[in-house]
C-alpha positions, 0 to 999 in steps of 0.5 A: 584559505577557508578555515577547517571545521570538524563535523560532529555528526550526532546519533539518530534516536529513531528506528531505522523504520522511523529514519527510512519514512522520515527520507520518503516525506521529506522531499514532498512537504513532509507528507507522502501521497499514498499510492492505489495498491489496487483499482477498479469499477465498484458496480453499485446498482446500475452505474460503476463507481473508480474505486482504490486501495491505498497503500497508507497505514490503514489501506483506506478505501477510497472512491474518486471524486468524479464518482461520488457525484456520478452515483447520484447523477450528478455533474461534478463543479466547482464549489463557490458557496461553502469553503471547504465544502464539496458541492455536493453538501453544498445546500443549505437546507441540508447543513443540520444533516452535516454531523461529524462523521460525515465532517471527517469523511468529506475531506478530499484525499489525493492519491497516486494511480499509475503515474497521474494524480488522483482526488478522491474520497474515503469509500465510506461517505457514500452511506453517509451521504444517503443517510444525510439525504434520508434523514432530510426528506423525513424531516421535509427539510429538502427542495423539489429538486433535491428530492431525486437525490433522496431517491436515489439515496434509498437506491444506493442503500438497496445496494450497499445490502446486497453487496453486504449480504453477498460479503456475509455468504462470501464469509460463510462459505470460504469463498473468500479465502479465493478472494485472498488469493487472487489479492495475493496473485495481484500483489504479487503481479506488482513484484514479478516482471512477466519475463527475465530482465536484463542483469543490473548491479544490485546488491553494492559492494560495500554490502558485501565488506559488511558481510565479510566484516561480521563473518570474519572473513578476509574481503571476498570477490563475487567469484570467491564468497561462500555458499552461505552468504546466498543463504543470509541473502535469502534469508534477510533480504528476500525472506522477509518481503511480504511475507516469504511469498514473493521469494516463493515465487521467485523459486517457482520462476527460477530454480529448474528441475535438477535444482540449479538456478536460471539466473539471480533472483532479482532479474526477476523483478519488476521496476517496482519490485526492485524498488523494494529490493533496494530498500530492504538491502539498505535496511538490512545493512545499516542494521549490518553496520551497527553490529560487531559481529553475525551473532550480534546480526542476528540477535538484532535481526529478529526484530526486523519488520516484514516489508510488506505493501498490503499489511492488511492481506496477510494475517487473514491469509497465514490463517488460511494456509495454517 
């Protein structure tokens, strides 16, 4: 007969944030593949380049592999010269152009869109590039051949300022403020299901004897829990979901003309949007279990950070509804 041990499971010395993205890497190699929050064609002068954000912590921009060799007309291959190398900065007359910033730029990133990986680059090495190409045909550094790429190079930069001096006038004119609220609808596209979804057990029970356990309460039933356990529910599960906007939303879908409520909140979730749900309701009930109490609750809950995929979107647009 196996002899009986006693467990001793130690304390965590982390935030829940920290714990909660150490359980997301852990399980690919302990780095997480950044997903596209958005995509789409990027027209730069005559050709359209793939395009993305990325969900990391600086929402990279990202533009794919395929397309930064279709900006200078280039067929992508494989690179057998220079290791760790892409093709494209390949040359050997053009290594002396290589400074650093490139160097940092021409690591390739992978990302995830819809359901299939994607290699790519950070947005910012096609400047880069053309910079590198320029400096080369002014130094007489470059081939016969290589100089269709200086040519196109200076094209490129053309672009760029256009595209440049239209964001300026963009900026100048409030135009953009349009531009934030259509990211915004877009964000919210990902959350939102385009029709009621059948009714899924969501919010566990164990949730509920959390609630109960801080408000004192006896243990309560789905038939007999008070009216302000809704408003708790709002106010630290939805609420705090990029920013309130998706709970405005949700009202908007769900709360008919003489205030009652067609059906719960997250029948209204997408896949993806439940997915955050889930997330939060596990947040906010770790952080439930560490208290004695609901004032305790919300002492601590004060804290808590918004849950939100797209950081970069909102300072600028509480501005704009400010």
């Amino acid at each position: 007969m196996a002899k009986k041990t006693d467990k001793i499971i130690e304390p965590i010395d982390a935030s829940l944030d920290e714990v909660a993205s150490a359980i997301v890497t852990s399980g690919n190699g302990g780095s997480k593949i950044p997903t596209a929050l958005y995509q789409g064609p990027l027209p730069i002068g005559e050709t359209e380049l793939d395009c993305a954000i990325l969900d990391d912590s600086e929402n990279t921009r990202v533009l794919n592999m395929t397309s930064v060799f279709k900006a200078f007309g280039r067929i992508p291959r494989s690179n057998n010269r220079l290791i760790n190398m892409p093709a494209f900065v390949d040359a050997k007359s053009l290594q002396p152009y290589i400074d650093q910033e490139l160097m940092s730029l021409i690591k390739q990133i992978d990302y995830i869109t819809g359901n299939t990986q994607q290699k790519g680059y950070n947005a910012l090495i096609l400047p880069a590039l053309c910079d590198m190409y320029l400096k080369a045909r002014r130094d007489g550094a470059l081939a016969p051949k290589q100089m269709p790429l200086a040519e196109t190079a200076e094209i490129l930069q053309s672009s760029f300022a256009k595209v440049g001096m239209i964001a300026l006038i963009d900026e100048a004119t409030g135009f953009q403020r349009d531009r934030k609220h259509d990211a915004l609808r877009l964000l919210l596209s990902k959350y939102i299901a385009e029709g009621l979804q059948k009714w899924i057990h969501t919010f566990p029970n164990s949730f509920f004897i959390e609630l109960d356990r801080l408000y004192g309460n006896e243990t309560t039933t789905s038939r007999s829990r008070p009216q302000y356990y809704g408003h708790f529910i709002n106010k630290y599960i939805y609420e705090p979901i990029e920013h309130g906007y998706v709970k405005s939303r949700l009202d908007e879908l769900n709360i008919k003309e003489d205030g009652k409520r067609k059906a719960r909140f997250h029948q209204w979730l997408s896949g993806e949007g439940r997915t955050i749900l889930v997330h939060q309701i596990g947040r906010v009930q770790m952080m439930m279990e560490m208290c004695q109490d609901i004032n305790q609750f919300k002492q601590a809950a004060e804290k808590q950070k918004k849950v939100t995929i797209a950081p970069y979107l909102f300072d600028e647009m509480n501005q704009i509804i400010e």
